[in-house]
C-alpha positions, 0 to 999 in steps of 0.5 A: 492200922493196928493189928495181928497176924498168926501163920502156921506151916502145918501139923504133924511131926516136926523133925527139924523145927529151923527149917521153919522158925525162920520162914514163920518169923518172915511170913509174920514180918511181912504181914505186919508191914502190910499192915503198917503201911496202910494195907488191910487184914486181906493184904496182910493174910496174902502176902504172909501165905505168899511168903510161906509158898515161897520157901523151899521148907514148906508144902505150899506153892513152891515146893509142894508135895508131888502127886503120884505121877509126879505133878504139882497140884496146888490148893488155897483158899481165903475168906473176908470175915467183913464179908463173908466172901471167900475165893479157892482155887484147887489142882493148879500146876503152874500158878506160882502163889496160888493164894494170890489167885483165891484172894482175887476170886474172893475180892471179884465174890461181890461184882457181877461178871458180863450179862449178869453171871455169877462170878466163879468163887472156885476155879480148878486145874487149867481153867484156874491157871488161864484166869490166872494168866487173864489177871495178870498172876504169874505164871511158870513152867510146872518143873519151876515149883518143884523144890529139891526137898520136894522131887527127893520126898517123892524118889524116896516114897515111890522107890519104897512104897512097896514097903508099906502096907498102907500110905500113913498121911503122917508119915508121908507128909510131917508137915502139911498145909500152911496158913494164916490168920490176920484181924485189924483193931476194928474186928475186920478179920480174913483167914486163909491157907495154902497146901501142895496136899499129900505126898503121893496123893491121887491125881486130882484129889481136892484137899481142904485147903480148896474146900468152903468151911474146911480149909478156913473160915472167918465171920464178924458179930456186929451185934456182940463186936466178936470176929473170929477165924480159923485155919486148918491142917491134917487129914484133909478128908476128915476135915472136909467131913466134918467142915472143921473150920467153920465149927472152930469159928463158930464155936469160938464167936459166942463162947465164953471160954476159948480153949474150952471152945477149942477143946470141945469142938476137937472131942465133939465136932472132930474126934467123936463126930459120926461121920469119923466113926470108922477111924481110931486116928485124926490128925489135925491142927489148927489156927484161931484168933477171937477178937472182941473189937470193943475192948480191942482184946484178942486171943490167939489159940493153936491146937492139935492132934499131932505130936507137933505144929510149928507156929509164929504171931507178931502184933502191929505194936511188937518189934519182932515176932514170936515163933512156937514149937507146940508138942503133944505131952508124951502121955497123950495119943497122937490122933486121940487127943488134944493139946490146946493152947494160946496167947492173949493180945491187945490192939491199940 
């Protein structure tokens, strides 16, 4: 089946953008042999964010960010556009690809459990890793998902936290959740996104990456052949808040402009919403794709707060995958405004 599959490793301030150029081209790679050989946007979407969880480089699965008593707390999430279902699961400390656990929550949305209860759409903390355990996912010891990157990230904070006055999310975590976004040439759409959340994040804290309409969201318009989907990143909170996700695919669905779409939502639904008013900074980023299943064109957006995201994209009928380093022009502010931008595909 033809298609398209984008992945990101986060918003933020990209220091060392090799750590992430190779894992993004992999992550691309293999959700693009998904699809060649005979699997569906939903393979494709898992199997790239299951890469990205296994690179050491990245905040998601192995090696993410440790909590402040130094747990793993993992979150992902994924939605099926033709369908609408989504699955998360949220604080699992020993699932070794978490997204692999959303993406059955999500496949189990449609079939009844025993004596008709409603299957679980987000499963939490132990109760996620015995259902885990139950389908057959692979399970580890909790120390077994902690990188060396990751344990030197949290020695260092919590040996100088006493220097700051107050945690910046930025500073204390560069590169945040990761994603991905996948459509096959007939519209069929899935989103997804993963995250080991903040560094010294409190025990428990849920992120976005957990969270129905924050994290991702995609939808399919039979009536116009338009699908769209999203992934996001940043500060998690405010893009709870504002069920970011869901507004970036929205907007994008009935529009007639994309980067506009995607410029308006960032100034309305995020840094001019009410429910943000008390903060001068939001950083956030995000992963779109718009796809019109008539003329099989599609167009993939990034856009974001921060003074970078690292990105790649690769299309059934590409030989190698494109990686993005994408800056904030020195002239703009670092959770003020946006810098938006895309590339235009076609499936055959």
């Amino acid at each position: 089946m033809p298609g398209f599959v984008a992945v990101h490793t986060g918003a933020g301030n990209c220091i060392d953008e090799t750590l992430y150029k190779d894992v993004c081209k992999e992550a691309c790679v293999q959700g693009i042999n998904a699809l060649r050989d005979g699997g569906s946007a939903m393979d494709a979407c898992e199997v790239a964010i299951v890469t990205l969880e296994n690179s050491w480089a990245t905040n998601a699965g192995f090696g993410s960010n440790l909590t402040w008593d130094r747990q793993v707390e993992c979150d992902a999430s994924i939605m099926d556009g033709s369908n609408l279902q989504f699955g998360a699961c949220t604080n699992v400390p020993d699932v070794r690809n978490p997204i692999k656990l959303a993406r059955h929550l999500c496949d189990r949305q449609s079939k009844l459990l025993s004596f008709g209860r409603i299957p679980p759409m987000v499963l939490a903390g132990k109760g996620a890793s015995d259902y885990a355990a139950e389908v057959g996912l692979q399970i580890v010891p909790t120390e077994q998902m902690v990188s060396a990157k990751a344990a030197k990230s949290y020695d260092h904070y919590r040996r100088n936290i006493s220097k700051y006055e107050e945690i910046n999310q930025l500073k204390l975590s560069p590169l945040d959740t990761v994603g991905a976004v996948c459509v096959e040439a007939d519209g069929t759409i899935v989103a997804g996104c993963s995250s080991g959340g903040l560094v010294l994040k409190v025990r428990g804290r849920v992120g976005q990456a957990a969270t129905y309409g924050a994290g991702c969201w995609a939808s399919m318009d039979d009536t116009t052949s338009m699908s769209a989907a999203t992934c996001t990143t940043g500060n998690g909170e405010y893009l709870m808040k504002t069920l970011f996700a869901k507004e970036l695919a929205d907007g994008l669905i009935s529009c007639n402009c994309p980067i506009t779409s995607q410029h308006q939502t960032y100034k309305k639904k995020l840094l001019e919403s009410p429910f943000l008013a008390k903060h001068n900074e939001i950083h956030a980023g995000s992963l779109s794709i718009i796809y019109n299943a008539a003329s099989r064109d599609g167009d993939l957006l990034w856009a974001h707060t921060t003074s970078s995201m690292c990105l790649g994209f690769m299309s059934s009928k590409q030989k190698k995958p494109k990686f993005v380093l994408s800056k904030l022009p020195p002239n703009l502010s670092c959770g003020t405004k946006t810098v938006v931008s895309g590339h235009h595909f076609k499936l055959y």
